[in-house]
C-alpha positions in Angstrom: 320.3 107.5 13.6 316.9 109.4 14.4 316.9 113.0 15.5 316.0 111.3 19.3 319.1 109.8 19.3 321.4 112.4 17.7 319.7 114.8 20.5 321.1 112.3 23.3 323.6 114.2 25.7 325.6 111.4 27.5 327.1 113.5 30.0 323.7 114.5 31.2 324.0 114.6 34.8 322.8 115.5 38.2 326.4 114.9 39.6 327.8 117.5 37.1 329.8 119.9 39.2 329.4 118.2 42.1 331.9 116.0 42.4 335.9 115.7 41.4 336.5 116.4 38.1 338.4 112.7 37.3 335.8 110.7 38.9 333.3 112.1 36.9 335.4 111.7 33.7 335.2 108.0 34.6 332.0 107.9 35.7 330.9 109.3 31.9 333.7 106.8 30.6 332.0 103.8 32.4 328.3 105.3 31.3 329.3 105.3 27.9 330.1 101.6 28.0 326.5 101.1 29.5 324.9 102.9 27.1 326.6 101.1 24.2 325.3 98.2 25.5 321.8 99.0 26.1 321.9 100.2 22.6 323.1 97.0 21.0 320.7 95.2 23.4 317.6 97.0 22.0 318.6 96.2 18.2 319.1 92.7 18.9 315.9 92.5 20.9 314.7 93.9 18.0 316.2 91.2 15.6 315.0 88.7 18.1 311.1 90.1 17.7 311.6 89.8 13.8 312.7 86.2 14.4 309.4 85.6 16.8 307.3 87.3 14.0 307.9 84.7 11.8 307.7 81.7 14.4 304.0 83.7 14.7 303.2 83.2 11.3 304.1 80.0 10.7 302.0 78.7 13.9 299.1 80.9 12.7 299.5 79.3 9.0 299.6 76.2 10.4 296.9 76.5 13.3 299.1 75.6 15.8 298.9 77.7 19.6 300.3 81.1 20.2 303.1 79.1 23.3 304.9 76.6 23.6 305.2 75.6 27.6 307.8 72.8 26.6 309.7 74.6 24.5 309.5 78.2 26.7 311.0 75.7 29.9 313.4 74.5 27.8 314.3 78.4 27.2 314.3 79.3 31.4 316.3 76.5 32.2 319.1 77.2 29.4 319.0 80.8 30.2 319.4 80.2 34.2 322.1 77.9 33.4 323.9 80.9 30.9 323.1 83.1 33.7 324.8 81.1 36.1 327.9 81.0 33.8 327.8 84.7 33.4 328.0 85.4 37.2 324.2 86.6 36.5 321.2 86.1 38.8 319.6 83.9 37.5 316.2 84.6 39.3 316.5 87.9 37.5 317.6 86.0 34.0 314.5 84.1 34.0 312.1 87.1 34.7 313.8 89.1 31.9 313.3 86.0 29.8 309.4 85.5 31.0 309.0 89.0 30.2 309.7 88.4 26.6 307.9 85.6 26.4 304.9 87.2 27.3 305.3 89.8 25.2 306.2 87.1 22.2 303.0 85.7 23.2 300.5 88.2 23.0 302.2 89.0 19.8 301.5 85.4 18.3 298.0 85.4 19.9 297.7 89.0 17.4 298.8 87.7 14.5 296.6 83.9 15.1 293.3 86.0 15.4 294.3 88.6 12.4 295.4 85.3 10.5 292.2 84.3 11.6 289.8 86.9 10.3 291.6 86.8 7.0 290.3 83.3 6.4 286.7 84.4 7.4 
């Protein structure tokens, strides 16, 4: 845990006196829940972007393009489905999904033209 996120104060709050003592009690309950999940959600974005690293270096190694328009269709459509399942907008589920595509993208792209200059 970094000093940033031993310094986190999760009853930080613009409602703090302002309302009845129990509801914020569960308010800060509920919070708590949401931030345990956006913090497992940025370490397995994380392990996800490890996993996208190496797909990078293997289509570098291999000269083959930074995306994959099959494959990243194949990706919307199973997430809109899971989405679906999940009671989940999937409208929402797919721009969350592009989102990281593009970002997995630009990151292959990095890694082709550093791959690249290494061969010069």
């Amino acid at each position: 845990m970094t000093e940033k996120t031993r310094r986190f104060d999760p009853s930080a709050s613009s409602l703090a006196g302002e309302v009845n003592p129990a509801v914020m009690e569960e308010l800060l309950s509920v919070r708590g829940s949401i931030d345990n999940i956006d913090a497992t959600l940025v370490y397995l974005l994380a392990e996800r972007f490890k996993a996208t690293q190496r797909v990078g270096h293997l289509k570098a190694e291999h000269k083959l393009p930074p995306a994959d328009p099959a494959r990243e269709a194949a990706q919307i459509s199973r997430l809109r489905a899971l989405a679906e399942e999940a009671h989940l907008d999937p409208a929402f589920a797919e721009k969350f999904l592009n989102f990281i595509i593009s970002e997995v993208i630009r990151h292959h792209q990095d890694i082709s033209q550093n791959h690249s200059l290494r061969d010069e």
